[in-house]
N, CA, C and O of each residue as an XYZ file, in Angstrom:
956
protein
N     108.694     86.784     88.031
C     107.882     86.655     89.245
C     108.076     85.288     89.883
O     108.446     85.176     91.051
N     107.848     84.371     89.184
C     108.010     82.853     89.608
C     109.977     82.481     90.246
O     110.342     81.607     91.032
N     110.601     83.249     89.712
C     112.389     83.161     90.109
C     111.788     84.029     91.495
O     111.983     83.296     92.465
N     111.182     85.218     91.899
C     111.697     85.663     92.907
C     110.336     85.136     93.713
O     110.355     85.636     94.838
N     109.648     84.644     93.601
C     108.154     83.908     94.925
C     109.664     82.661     95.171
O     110.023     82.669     96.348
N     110.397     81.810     94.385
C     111.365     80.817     94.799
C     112.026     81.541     95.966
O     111.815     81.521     97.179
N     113.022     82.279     95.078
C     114.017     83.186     96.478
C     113.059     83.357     97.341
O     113.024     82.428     98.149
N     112.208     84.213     97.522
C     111.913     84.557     98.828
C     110.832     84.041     99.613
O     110.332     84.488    100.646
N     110.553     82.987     98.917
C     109.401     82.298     99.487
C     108.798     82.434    100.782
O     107.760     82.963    101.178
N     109.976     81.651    101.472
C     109.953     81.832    103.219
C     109.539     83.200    103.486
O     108.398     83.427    103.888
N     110.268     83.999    103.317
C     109.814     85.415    103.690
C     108.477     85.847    103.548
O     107.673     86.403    104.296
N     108.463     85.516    102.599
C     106.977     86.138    101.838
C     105.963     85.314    102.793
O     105.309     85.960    103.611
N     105.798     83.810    102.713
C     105.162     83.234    103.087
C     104.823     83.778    104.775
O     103.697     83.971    105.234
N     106.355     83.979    105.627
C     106.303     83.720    106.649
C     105.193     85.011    106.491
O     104.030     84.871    106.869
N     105.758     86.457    105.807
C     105.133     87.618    106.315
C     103.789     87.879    106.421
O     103.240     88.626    107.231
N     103.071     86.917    105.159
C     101.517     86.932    105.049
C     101.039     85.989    106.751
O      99.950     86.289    107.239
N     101.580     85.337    107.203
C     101.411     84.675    107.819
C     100.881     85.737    109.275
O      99.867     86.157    109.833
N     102.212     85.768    109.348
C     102.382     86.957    110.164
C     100.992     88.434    110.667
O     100.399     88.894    111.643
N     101.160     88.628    108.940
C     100.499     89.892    108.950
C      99.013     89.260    108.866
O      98.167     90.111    109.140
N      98.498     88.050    108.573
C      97.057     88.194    108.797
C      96.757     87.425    110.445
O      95.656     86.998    110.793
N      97.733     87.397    111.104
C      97.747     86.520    112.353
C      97.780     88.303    113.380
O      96.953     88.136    114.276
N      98.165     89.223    113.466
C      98.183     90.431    113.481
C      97.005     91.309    113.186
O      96.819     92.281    113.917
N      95.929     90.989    111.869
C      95.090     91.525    111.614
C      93.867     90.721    112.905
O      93.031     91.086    113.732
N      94.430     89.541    112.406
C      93.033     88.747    113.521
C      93.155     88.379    115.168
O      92.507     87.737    115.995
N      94.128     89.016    115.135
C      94.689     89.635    116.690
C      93.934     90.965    117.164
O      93.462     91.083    118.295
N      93.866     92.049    116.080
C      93.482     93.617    116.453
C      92.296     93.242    116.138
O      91.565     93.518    117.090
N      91.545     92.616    115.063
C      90.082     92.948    115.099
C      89.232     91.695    116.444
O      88.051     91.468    116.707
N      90.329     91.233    116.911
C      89.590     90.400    118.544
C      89.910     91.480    119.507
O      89.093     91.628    120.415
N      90.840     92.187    119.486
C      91.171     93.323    120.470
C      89.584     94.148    120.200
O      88.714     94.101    121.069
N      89.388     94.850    118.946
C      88.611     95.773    118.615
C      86.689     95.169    119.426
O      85.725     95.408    120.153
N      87.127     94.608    118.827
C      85.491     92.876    118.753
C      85.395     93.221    120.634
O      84.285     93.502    121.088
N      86.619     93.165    121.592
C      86.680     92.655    122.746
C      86.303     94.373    123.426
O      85.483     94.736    124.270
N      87.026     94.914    122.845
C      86.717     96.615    123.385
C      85.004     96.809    122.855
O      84.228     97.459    123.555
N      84.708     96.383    121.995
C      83.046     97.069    121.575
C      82.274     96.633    122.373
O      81.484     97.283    123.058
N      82.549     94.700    122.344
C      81.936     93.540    123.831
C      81.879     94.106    125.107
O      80.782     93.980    125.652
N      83.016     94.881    125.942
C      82.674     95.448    126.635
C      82.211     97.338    127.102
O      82.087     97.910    128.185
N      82.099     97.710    125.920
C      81.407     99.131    126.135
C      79.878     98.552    126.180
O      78.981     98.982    126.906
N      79.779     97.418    125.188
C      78.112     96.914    125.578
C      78.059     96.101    127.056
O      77.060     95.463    127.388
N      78.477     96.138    127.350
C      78.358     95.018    128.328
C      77.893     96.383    129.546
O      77.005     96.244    130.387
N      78.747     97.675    129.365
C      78.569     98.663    130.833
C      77.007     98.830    130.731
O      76.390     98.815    131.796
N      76.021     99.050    129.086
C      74.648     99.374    129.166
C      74.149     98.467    129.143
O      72.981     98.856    129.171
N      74.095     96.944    129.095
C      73.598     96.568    128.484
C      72.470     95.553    129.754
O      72.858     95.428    130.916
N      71.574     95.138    129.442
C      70.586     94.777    130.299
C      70.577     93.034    130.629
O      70.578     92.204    129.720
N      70.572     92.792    131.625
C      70.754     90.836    131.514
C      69.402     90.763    132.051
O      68.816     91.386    132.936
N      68.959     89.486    130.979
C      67.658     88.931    131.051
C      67.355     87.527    130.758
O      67.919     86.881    129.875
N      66.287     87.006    131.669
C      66.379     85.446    131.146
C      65.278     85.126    130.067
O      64.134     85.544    129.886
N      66.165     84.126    129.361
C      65.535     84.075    128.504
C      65.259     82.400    127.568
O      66.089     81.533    127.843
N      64.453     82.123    126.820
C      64.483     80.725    126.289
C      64.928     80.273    124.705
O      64.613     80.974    123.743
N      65.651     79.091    124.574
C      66.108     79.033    123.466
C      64.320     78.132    122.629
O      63.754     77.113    123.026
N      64.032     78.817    121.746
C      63.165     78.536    121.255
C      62.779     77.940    119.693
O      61.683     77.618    119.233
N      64.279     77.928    119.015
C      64.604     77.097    118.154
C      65.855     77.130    117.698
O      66.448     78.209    117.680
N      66.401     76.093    117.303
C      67.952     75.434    116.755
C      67.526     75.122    115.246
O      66.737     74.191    115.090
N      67.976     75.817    114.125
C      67.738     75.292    113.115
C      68.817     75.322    112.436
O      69.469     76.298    112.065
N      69.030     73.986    112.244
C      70.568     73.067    111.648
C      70.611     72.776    110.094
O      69.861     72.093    109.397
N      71.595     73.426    109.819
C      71.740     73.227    107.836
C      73.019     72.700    107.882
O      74.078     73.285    108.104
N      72.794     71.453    107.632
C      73.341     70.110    107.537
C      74.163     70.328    106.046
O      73.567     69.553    105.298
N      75.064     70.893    105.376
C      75.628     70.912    103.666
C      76.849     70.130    103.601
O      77.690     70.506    102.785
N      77.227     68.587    104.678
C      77.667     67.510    104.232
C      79.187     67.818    104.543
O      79.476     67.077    105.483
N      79.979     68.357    104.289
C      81.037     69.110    104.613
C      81.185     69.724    106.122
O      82.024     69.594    107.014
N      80.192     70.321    106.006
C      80.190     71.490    107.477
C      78.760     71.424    107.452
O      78.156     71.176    106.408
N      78.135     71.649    108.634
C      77.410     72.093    109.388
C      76.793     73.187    110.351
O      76.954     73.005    111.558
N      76.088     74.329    109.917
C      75.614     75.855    110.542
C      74.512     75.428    111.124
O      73.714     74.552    110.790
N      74.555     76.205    112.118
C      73.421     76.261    113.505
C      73.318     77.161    113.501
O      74.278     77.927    113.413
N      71.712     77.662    113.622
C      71.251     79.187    113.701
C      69.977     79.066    115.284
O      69.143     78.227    115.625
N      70.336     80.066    115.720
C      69.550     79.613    117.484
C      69.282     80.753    117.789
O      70.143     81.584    118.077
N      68.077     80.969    117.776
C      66.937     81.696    117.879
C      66.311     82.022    119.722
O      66.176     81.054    120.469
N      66.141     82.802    119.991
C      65.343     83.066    121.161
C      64.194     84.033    121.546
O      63.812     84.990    120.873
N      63.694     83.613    122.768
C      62.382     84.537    123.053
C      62.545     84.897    124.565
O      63.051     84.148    125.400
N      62.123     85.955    124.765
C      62.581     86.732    126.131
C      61.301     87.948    125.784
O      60.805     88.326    124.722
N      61.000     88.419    127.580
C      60.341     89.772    128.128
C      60.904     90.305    128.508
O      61.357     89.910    129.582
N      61.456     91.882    127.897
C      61.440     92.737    128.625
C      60.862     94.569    128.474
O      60.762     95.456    127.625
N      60.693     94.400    129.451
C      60.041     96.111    129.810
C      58.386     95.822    128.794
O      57.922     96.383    127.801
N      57.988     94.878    129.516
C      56.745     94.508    129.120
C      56.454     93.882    127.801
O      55.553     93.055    127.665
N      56.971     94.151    127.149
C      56.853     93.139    125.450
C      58.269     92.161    125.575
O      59.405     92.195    126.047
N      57.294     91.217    124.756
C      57.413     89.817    124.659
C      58.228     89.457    123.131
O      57.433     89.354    122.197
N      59.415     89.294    122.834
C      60.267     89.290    122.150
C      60.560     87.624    121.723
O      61.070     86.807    122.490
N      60.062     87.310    120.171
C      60.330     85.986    120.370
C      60.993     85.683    118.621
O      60.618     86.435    117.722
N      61.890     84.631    118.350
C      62.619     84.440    116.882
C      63.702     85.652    116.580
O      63.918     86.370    115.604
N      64.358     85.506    118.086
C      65.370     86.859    118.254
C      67.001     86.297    117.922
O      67.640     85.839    118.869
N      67.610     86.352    116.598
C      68.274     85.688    116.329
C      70.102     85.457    117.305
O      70.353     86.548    117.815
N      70.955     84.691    117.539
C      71.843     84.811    118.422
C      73.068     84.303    118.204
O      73.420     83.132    118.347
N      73.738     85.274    117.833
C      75.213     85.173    116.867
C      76.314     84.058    118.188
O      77.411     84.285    118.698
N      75.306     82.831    118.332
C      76.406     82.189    119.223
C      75.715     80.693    119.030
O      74.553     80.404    118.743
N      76.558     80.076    119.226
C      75.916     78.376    119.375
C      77.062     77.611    120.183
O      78.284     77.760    120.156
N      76.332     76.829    120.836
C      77.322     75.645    121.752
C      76.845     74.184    121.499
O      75.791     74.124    120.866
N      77.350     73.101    121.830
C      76.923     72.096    121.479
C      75.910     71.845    122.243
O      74.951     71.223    121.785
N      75.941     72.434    124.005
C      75.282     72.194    125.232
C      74.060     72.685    124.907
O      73.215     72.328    125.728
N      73.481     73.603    123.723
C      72.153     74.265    123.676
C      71.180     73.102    123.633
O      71.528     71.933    123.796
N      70.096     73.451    123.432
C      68.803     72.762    123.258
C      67.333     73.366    123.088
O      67.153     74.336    123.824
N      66.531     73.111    122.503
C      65.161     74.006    122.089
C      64.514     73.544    123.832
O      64.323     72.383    124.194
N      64.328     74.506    124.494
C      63.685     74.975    125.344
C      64.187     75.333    126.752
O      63.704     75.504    127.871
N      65.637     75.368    126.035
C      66.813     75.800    127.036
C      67.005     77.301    128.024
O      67.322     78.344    127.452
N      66.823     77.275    129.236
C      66.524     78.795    129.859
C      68.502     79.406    129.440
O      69.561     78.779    129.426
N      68.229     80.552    129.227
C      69.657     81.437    128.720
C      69.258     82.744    129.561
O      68.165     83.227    129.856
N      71.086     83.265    129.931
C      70.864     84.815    130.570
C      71.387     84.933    128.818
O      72.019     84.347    127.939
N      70.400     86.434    129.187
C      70.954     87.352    127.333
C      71.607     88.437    127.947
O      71.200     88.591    129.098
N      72.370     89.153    127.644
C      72.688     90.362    127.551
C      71.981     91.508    126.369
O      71.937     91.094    125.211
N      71.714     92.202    126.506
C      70.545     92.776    125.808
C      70.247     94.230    125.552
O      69.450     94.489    126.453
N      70.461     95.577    124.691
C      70.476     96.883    124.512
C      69.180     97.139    124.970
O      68.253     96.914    124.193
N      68.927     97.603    126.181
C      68.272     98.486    125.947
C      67.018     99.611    125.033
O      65.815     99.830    124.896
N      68.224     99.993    124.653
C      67.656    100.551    122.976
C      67.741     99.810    121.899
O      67.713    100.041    120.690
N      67.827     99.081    122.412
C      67.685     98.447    120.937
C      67.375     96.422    121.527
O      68.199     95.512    121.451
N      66.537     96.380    121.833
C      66.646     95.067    122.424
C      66.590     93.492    121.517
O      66.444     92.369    121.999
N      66.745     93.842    120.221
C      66.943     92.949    119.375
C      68.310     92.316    119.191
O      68.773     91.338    118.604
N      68.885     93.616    120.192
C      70.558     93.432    119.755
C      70.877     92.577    121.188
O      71.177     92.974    122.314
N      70.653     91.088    120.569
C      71.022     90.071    122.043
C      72.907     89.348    122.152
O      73.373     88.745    121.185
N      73.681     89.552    123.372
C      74.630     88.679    123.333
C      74.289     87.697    124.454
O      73.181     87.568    124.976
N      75.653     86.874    124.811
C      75.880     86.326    125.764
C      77.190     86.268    126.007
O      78.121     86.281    125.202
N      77.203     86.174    127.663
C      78.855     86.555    128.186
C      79.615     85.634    127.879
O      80.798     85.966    127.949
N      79.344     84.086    127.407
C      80.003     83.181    126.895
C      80.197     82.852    125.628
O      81.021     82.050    125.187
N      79.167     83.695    124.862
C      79.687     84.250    123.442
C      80.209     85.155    122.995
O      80.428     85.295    121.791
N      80.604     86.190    124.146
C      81.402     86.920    123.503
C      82.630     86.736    124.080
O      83.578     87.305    123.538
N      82.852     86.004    125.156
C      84.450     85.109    126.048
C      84.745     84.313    124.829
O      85.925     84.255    124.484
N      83.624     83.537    123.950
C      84.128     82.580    122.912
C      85.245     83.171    121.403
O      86.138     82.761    120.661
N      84.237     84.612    121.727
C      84.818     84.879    120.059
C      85.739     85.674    120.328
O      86.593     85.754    119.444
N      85.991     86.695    121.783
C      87.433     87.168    121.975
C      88.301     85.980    121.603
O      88.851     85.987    120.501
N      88.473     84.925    122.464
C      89.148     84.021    122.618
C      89.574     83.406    121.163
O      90.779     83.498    120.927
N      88.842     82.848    120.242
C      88.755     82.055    119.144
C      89.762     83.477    118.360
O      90.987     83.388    118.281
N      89.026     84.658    117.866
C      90.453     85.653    117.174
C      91.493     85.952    117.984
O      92.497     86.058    117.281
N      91.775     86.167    119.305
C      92.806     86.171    119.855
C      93.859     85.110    120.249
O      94.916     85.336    120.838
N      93.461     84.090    119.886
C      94.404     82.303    119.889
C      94.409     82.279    118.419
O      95.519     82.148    117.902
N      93.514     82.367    117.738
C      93.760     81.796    116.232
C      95.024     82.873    115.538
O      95.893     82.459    114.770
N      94.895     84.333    116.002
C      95.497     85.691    115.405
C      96.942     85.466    115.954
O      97.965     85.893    115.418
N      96.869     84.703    117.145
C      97.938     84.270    117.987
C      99.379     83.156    117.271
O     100.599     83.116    117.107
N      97.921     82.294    117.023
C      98.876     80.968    116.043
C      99.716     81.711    114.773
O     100.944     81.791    114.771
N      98.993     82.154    113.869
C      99.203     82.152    112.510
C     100.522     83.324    112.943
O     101.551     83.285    112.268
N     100.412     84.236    113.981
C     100.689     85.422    114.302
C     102.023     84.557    114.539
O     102.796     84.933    113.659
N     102.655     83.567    115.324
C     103.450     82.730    116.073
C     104.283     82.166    115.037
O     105.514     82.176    115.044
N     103.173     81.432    113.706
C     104.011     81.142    113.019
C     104.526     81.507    111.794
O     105.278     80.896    111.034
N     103.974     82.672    111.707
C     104.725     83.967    110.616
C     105.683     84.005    111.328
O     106.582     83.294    110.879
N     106.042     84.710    112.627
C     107.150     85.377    112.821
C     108.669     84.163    112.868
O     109.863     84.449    112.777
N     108.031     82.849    113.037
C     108.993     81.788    113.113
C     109.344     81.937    112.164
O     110.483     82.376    112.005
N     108.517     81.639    111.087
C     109.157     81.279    109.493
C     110.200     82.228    109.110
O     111.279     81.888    108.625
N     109.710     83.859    109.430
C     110.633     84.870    109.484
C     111.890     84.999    110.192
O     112.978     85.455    109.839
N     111.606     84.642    110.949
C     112.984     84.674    111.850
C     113.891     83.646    111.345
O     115.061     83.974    111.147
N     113.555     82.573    111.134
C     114.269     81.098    110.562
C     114.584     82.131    109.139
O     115.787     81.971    108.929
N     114.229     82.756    108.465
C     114.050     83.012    107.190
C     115.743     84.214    107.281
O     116.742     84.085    106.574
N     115.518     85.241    108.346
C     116.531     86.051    108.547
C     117.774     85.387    108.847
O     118.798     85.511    108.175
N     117.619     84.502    110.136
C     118.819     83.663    109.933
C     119.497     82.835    109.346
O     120.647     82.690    109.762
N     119.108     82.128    108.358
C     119.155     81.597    107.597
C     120.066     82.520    105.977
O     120.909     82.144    105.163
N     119.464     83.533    106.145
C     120.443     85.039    105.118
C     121.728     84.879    105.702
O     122.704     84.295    105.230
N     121.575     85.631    107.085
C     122.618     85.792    107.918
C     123.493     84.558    107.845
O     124.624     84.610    107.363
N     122.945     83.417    108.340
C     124.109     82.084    107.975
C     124.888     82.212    106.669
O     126.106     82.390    106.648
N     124.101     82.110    105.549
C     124.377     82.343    104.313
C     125.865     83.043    104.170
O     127.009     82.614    104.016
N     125.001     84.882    104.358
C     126.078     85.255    104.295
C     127.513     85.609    105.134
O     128.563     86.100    104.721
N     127.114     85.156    106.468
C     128.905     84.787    107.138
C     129.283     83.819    106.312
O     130.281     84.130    105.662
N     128.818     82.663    106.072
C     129.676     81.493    105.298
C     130.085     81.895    104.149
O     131.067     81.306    103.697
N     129.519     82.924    103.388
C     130.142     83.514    102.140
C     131.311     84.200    102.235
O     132.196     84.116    101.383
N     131.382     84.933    103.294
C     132.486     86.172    103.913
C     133.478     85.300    104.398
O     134.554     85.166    103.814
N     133.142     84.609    105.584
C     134.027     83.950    106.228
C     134.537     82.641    106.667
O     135.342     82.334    107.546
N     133.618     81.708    105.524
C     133.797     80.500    105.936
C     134.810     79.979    104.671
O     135.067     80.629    103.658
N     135.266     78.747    104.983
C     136.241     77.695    104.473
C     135.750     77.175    102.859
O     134.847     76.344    102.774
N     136.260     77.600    101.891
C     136.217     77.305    100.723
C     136.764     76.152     99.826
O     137.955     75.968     99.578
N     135.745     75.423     99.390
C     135.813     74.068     99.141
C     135.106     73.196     98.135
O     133.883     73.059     98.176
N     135.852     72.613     97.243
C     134.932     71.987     96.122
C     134.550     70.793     96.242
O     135.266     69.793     96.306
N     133.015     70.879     96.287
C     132.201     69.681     96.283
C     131.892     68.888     94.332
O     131.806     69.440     93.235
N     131.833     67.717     94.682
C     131.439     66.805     93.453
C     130.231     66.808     93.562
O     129.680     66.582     94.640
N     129.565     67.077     92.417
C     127.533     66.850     92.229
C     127.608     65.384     91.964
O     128.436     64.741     91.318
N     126.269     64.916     92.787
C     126.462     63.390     92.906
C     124.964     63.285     92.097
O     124.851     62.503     91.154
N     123.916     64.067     92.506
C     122.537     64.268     91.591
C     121.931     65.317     91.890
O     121.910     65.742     93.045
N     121.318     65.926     90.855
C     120.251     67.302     90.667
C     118.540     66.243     90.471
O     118.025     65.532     89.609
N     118.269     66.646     91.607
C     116.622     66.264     91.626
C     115.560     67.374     92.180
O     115.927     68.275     92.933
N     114.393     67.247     91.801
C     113.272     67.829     92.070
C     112.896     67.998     93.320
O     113.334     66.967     93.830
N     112.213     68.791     94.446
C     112.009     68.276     95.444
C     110.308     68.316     95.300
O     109.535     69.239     95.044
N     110.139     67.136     95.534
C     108.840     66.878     95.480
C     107.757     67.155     96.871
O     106.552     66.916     96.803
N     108.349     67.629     97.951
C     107.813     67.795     99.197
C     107.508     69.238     98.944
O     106.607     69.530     99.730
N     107.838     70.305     98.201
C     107.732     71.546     98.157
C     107.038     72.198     96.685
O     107.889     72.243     95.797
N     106.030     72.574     96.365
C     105.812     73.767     95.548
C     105.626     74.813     95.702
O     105.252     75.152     96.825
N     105.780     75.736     94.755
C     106.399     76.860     94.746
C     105.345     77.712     93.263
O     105.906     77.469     92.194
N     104.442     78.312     93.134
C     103.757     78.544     92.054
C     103.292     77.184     91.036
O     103.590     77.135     89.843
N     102.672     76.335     91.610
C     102.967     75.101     90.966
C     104.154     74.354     90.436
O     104.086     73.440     89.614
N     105.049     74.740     90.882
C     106.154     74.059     90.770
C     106.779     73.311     91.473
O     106.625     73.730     92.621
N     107.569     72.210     91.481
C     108.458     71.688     92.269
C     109.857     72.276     92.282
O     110.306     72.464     91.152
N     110.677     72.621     93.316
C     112.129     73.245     93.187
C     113.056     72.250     92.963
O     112.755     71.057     92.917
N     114.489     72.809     92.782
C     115.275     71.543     92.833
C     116.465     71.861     93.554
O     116.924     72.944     93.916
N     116.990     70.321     93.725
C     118.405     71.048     94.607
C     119.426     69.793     94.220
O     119.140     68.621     93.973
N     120.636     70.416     94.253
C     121.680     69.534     94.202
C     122.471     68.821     95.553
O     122.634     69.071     96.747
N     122.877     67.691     94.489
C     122.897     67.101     96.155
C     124.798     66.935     95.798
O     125.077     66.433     94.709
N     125.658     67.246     96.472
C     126.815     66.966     96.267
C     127.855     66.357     97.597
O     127.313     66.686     98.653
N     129.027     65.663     97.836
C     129.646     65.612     98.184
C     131.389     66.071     97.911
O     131.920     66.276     96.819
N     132.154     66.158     99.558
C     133.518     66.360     99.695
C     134.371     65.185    100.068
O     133.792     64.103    100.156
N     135.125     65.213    100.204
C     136.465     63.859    100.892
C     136.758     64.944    100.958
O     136.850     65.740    100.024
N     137.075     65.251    102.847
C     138.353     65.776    103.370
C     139.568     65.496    103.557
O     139.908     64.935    104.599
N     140.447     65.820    102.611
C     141.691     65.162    103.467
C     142.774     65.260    104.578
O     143.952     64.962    104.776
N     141.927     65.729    105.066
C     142.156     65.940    106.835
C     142.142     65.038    107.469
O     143.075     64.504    108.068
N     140.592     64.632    107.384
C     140.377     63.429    108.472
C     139.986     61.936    107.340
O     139.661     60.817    107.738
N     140.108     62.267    106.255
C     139.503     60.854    105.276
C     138.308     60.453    105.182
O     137.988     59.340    104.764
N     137.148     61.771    105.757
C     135.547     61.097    105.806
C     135.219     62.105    104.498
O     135.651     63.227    104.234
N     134.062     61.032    103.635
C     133.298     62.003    102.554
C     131.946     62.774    103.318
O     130.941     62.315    103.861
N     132.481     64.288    103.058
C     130.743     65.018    103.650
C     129.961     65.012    102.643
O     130.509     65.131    101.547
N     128.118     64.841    102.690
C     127.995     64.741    101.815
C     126.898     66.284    102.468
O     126.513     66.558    103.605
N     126.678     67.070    100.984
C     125.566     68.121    101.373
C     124.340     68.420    100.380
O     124.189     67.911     99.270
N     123.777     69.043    100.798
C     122.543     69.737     99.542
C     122.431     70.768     99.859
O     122.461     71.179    101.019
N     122.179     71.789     98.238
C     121.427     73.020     98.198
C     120.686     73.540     98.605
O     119.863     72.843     99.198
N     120.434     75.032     98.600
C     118.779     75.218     99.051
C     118.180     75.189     98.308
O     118.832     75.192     97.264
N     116.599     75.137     98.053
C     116.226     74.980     97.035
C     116.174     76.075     95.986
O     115.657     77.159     96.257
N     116.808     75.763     94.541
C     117.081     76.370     93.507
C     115.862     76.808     92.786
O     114.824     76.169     92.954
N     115.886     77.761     92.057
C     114.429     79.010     91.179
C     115.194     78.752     89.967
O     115.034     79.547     89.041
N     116.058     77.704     89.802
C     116.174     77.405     88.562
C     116.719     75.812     87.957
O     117.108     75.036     88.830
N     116.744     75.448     86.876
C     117.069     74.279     86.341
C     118.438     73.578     86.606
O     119.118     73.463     85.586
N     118.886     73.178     87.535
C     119.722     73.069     87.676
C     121.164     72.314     86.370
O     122.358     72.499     86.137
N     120.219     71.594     85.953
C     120.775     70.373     84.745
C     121.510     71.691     83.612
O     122.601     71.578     83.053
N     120.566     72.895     83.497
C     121.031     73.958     82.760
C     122.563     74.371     82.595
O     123.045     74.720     81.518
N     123.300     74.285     83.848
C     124.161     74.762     84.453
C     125.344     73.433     84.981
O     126.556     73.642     84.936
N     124.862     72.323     85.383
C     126.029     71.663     85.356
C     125.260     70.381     85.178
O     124.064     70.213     84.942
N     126.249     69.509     85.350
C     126.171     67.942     84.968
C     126.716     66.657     86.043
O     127.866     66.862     86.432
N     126.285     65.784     86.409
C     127.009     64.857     87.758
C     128.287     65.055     87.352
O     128.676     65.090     86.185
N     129.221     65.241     88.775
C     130.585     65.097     87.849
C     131.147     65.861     88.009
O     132.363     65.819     88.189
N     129.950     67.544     87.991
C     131.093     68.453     87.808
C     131.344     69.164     89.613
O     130.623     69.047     90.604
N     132.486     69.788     89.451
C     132.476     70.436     90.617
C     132.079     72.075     90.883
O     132.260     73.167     90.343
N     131.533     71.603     91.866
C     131.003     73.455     92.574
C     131.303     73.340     94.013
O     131.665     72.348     94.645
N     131.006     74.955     94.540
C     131.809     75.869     95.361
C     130.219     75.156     96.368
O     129.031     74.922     96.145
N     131.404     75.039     97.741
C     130.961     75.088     98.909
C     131.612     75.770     99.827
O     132.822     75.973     99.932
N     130.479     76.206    100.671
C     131.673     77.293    101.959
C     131.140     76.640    103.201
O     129.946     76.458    103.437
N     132.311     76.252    104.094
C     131.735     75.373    105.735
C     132.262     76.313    106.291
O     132.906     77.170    105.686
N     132.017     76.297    107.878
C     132.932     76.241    108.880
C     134.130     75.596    109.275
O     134.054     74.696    110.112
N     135.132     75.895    108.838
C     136.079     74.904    109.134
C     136.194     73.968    109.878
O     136.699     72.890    109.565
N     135.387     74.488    111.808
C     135.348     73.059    112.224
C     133.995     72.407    112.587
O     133.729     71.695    113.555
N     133.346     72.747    111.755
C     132.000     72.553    111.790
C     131.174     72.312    110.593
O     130.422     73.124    110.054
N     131.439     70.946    110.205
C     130.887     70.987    108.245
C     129.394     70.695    108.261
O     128.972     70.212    107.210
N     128.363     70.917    109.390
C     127.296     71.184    110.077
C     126.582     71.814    109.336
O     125.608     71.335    108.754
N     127.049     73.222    109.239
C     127.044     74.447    108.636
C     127.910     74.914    107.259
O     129.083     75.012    106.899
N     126.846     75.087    106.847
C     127.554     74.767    105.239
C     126.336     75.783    104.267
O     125.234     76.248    104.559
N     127.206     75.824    102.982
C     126.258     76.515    101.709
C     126.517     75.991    100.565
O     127.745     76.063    100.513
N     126.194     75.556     99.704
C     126.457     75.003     98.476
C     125.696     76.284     97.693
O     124.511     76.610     97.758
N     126.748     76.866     96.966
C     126.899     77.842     96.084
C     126.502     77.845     94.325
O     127.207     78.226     93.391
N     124.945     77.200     94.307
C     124.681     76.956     93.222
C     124.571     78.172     92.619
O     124.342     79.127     93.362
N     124.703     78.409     91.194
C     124.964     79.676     90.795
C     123.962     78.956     89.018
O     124.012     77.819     88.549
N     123.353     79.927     88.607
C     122.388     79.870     87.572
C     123.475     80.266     85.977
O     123.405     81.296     85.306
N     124.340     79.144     85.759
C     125.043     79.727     84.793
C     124.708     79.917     83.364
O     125.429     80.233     82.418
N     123.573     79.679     83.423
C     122.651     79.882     81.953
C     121.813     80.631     81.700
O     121.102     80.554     80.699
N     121.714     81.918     82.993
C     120.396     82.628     83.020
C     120.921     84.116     82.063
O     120.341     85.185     81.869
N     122.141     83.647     81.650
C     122.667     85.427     80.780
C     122.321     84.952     79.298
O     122.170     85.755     78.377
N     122.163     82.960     79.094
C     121.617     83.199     77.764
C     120.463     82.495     77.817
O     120.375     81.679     76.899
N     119.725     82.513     78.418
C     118.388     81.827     78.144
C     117.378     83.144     78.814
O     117.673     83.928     79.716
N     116.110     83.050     78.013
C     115.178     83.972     78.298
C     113.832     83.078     78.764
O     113.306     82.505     77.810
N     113.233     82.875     79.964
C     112.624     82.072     80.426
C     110.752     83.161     80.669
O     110.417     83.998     81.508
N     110.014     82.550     79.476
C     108.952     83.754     79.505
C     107.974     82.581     80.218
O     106.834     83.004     80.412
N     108.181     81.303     80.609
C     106.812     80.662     80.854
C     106.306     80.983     82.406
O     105.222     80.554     82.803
């Protein structure tokens, strides 16, 4: 499990990304379609904010805002209101939007503009940057494998195998090798790195030794360093 969350990380990562940026996209769609079937019955009335009561838990901060309003002759008051702004205040006049049948059931047109908005930008982001990661993630295969098929074959010297400490991976850090070429074409050393490896690299080779790189011939831009797990047919890795 831990070798293939490495391989496919990106993917995986991008797709959760994706797919809950998608979920919180449709349930602001859904949220925005119910907002306005209430909105065709629903009754506007003025009304007063009649208490703000703030639970302060140091971290974050919840506001609960309460109101009182008349209509159709009774007097409706500690009517709770699934919305808060900073602009409120205890004795603040508010239009409610308001059922009818059911007149406990209070909105407002700027709370429910708030919370379309807030799942449809937030469902938006995450939604934006799943599909990046994915897409970077597909092309990135695709690079791969043209340079395997069709690119310029070439042995690089391992200069060091290190950890990458900017990335975990199941609590882990990955690793990658870092190697260089001397062309003798033009007399410059390229130098490149791996992607990051789902396995030990030290297992498998040593500074010094040489491994397979594939470029573009005229473009050493684009490149793959062909680390290959040459110890995984005798080692059994249960941790």
């Amino acid at each position: 499990m831990n070798k293939f969350m490495t391989k496919y990380f990106m993917a995986i990562f991008g797709g959760i990304f994706a797919l809950v940026g998608t979920i919180i996209i449709i349930v602001g769609i859904i949220t925005n379609v119910k907002m306005s079937q209430f909105k065709e019955s629903a009754v506007e009335v003025n009304g007063v904010i009649d208490n703000i009561i703030v639970d302060d838990r140091g971290d974050e901060t919840d506001y609960d805002v309460f109101v009182a309003f008349e209509y159709d002759g009774e007097y409706y008051e500690d009517i709770h209101l699934d919305f808060y702004s900073s602009s409120m205040y205890e004795g603040q006049e508010i239009d409610l939007l308001i059922d009818p049948d059911n007149p406990t059931d209070v909105h407002t047109s700027d709370g429910d503009l708030f919370f379309t908005l807030m799942f449809v930008g937030l469902g938006g982001l995450f939604a934006l940057i799943g599909y990046i990661i994915l897409i970077f993630s597909i092309l990135n295969k695709r690079k791969k494998a043209g340079l395997l098929e069709r690119g310029q074959h070439i042995y690089g010297e391992i200069e060091s195998m290190e950890q990458d400490y900017s990335i975990t991976i199941n609590g882990r850090h990955p690793f990658r090798i870092y190697c260089k070429y001397k062309n003798p074409t033009d007399g410059y050393i390229y130098k490149f790195k791996s992607d990051t490896l789902d396995f030990n690299p030290w297992d498998s080779y040593k500074t010094g030794d040489s491994i397979d790189i594939y470029v573009e011939p005229d473009n050493f831009k684009k490149y793959y360093v062909d680390a290959v797990d040459k110890a995984a047919d005798i080692v059994r890795d249960y941790t």
